[in-house]
N, C-alpha and C positions, 0 to 999 in steps of 0.2 A: 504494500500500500504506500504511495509516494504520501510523504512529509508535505503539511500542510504549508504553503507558501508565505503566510502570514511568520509561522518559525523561522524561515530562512531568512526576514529581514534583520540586520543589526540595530539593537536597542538606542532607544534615542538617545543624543550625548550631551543634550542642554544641561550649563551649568545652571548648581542651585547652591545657595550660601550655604544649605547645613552639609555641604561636601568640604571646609573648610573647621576647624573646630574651637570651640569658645563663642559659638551664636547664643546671643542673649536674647536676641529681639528680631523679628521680621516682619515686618507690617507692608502691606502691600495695596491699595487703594481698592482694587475689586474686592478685596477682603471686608470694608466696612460696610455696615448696615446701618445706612441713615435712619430707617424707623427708630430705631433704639438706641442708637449713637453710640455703637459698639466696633470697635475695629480688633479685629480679630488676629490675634499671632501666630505666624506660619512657621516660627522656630521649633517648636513642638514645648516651648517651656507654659505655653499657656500664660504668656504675660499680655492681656487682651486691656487694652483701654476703653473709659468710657465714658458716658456723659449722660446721667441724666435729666438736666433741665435741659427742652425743646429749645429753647433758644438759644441756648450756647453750643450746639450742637454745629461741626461744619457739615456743607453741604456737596453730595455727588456733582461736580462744576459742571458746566452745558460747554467749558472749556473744555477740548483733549488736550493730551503732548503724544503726541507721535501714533496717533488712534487709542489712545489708552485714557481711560477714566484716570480722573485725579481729585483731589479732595480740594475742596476752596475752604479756604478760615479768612473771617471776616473784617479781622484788625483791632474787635472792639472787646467780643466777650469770646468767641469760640476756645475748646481746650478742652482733650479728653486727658484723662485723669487715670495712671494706675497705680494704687495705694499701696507701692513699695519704693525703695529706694534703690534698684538694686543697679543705677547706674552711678552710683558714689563708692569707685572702684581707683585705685592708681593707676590703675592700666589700662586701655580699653584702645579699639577701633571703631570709629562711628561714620557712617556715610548716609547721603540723604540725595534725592532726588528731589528738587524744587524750587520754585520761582519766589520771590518778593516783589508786589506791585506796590506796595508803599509803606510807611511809616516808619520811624526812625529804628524801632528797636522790638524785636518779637524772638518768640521761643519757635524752634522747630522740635526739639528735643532738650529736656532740662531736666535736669534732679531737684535743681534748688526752686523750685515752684509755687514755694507760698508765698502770700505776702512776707517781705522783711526778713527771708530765707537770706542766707552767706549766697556766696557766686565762688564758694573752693570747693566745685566739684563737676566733670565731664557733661559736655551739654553741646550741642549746633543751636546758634542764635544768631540774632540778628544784632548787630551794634552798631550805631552814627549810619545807617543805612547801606554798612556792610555785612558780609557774611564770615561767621567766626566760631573758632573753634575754642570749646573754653578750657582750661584747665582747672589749677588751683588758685583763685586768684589772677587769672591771665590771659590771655587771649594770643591766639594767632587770627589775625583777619583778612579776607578775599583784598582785592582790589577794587575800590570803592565800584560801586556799581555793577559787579559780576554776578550778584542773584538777583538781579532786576530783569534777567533773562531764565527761560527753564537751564537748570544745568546740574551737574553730577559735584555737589560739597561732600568732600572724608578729610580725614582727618587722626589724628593721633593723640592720643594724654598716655604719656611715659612718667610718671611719679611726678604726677602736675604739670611736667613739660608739654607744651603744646604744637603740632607742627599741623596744616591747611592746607589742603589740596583745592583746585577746581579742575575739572576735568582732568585730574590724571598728575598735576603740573604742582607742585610744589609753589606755595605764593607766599608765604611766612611761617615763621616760627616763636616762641617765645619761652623762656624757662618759668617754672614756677617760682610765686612770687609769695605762695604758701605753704599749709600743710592742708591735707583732705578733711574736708567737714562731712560728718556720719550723723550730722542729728536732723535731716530734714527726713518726711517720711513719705513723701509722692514721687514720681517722676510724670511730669506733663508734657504734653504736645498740642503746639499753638501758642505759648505762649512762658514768657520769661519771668518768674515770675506770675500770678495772678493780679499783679497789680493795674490798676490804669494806663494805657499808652505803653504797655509789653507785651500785647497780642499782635499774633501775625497777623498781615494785610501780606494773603498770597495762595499761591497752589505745593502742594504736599502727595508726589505719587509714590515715596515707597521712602523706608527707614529701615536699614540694616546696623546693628548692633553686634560688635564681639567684646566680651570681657577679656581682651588679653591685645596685646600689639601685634598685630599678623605684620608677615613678611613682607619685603615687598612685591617680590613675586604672587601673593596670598590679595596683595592689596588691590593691586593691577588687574586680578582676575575678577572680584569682586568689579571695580571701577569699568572695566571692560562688558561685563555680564549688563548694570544698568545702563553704560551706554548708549547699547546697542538696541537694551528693550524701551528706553527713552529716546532714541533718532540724538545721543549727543556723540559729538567726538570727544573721545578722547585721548589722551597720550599714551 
């Protein structure tokens, strides 16, 4: 009996972040369900964000980037909410897929997210209407105006040292300027902070998270995988 043809194909070879190790986070924009304002984690650690007042909730955008659904936050109140901290780490690699269309200063990913929270601990934000990489106390930041377009921000925190990729490309560095603060207890997205004038004004289609500093080999493939699923170049 001839082997069914469907066997003889080779398995598909599409990278996926949890092929790399130390994934804390994967959130991915088809993944959220605007009813309930739940964005669901594809790492498999079950770190799902959420948001229950309707109105703080971001919305599926009538924007795409590259045919792809992407999440719009409003700039005023949006910010889903998940009630650990577990991105107040020494070490970490963070990368984001995402635009800023205005305001001076917004979270895309933050530990420190209460009101009157420290700023000594790993987070992508927005600061003076750049894009930045935090550490402890510190920032590396884009090139004024580089998330005013969709684009591919990663990044590094090596015991508070902070170093800012866009697309691929190295744009700053900065040593830390503290020690790691361990007493906030949320990590938010949308917003730096819950305070007034810290919410994003922008689009948000995916946020990858590793607790540990990957290679740069490790980092490239990563950077490579969304920019390819985002239409960006990169290096």
């Amino acid at each position: 009996m001839p082997m069914n043809p469907r066997l003889l194909r080779p398995l598909a070879s599409g990278f996926s972040p949890k092929t790399i190790s130390g994934l804390a986070l994967w959130l991915d924009a088809p993944e959220y369900n605007a009813s309930t304002g739940t964005w669901a984690d594809k790492s498999g650690n079950g770190r799902n964000f959420d948001q229950e007042i309707a109105a703080n909730r971001p919305i599926v955008s009538a924007v795409t980037q590259n045919g792809r659904a992407i999440l719009e936050f409003d700039g005023s109140n949006d910010q889903l909410i998940h009630n650990t901290n577990f991105l107040q780490v020494p070490d970490c690699t963070l990368f984001s897929a995402f635009r800023r269309v205005g305001g001076t200063f917004g979270g895309v990913i933050t530990s420190a997210s209460v009101a009157g929270a420290s700023d000594r601990s790993p987070g992508i934000l927005i600061d003076s209407f750049r894009g930045a990489i935090r550490g402890f106390g510190n920032l590396s930041v884009a090139n004024a105006g580089s998330v005013d377009s969709f684009n591919i921000t990663s990044g590094t925190v090596t015991n508070g040292a902070s170093v800012i990729f866009t697309n691929g490309t190295q744009i700053d560095s900065d040593a830390a300027s503290t020690t790691l603060d361990t007493g906030n207890t949320i990590t938010a997205i949308g917003t730096y902070r819950t305070e007034t004038g810290n919410h994003l004004n922008g689009y948000i289609g995916e946020i990858i998270v590793y607790t540990r500093v990957l290679t740069v080999s490790e980092r490239k493939r990563v950077e490579g995988y969304l920019g390819k699923k985002w239409g960006i170049t990169v290096a």
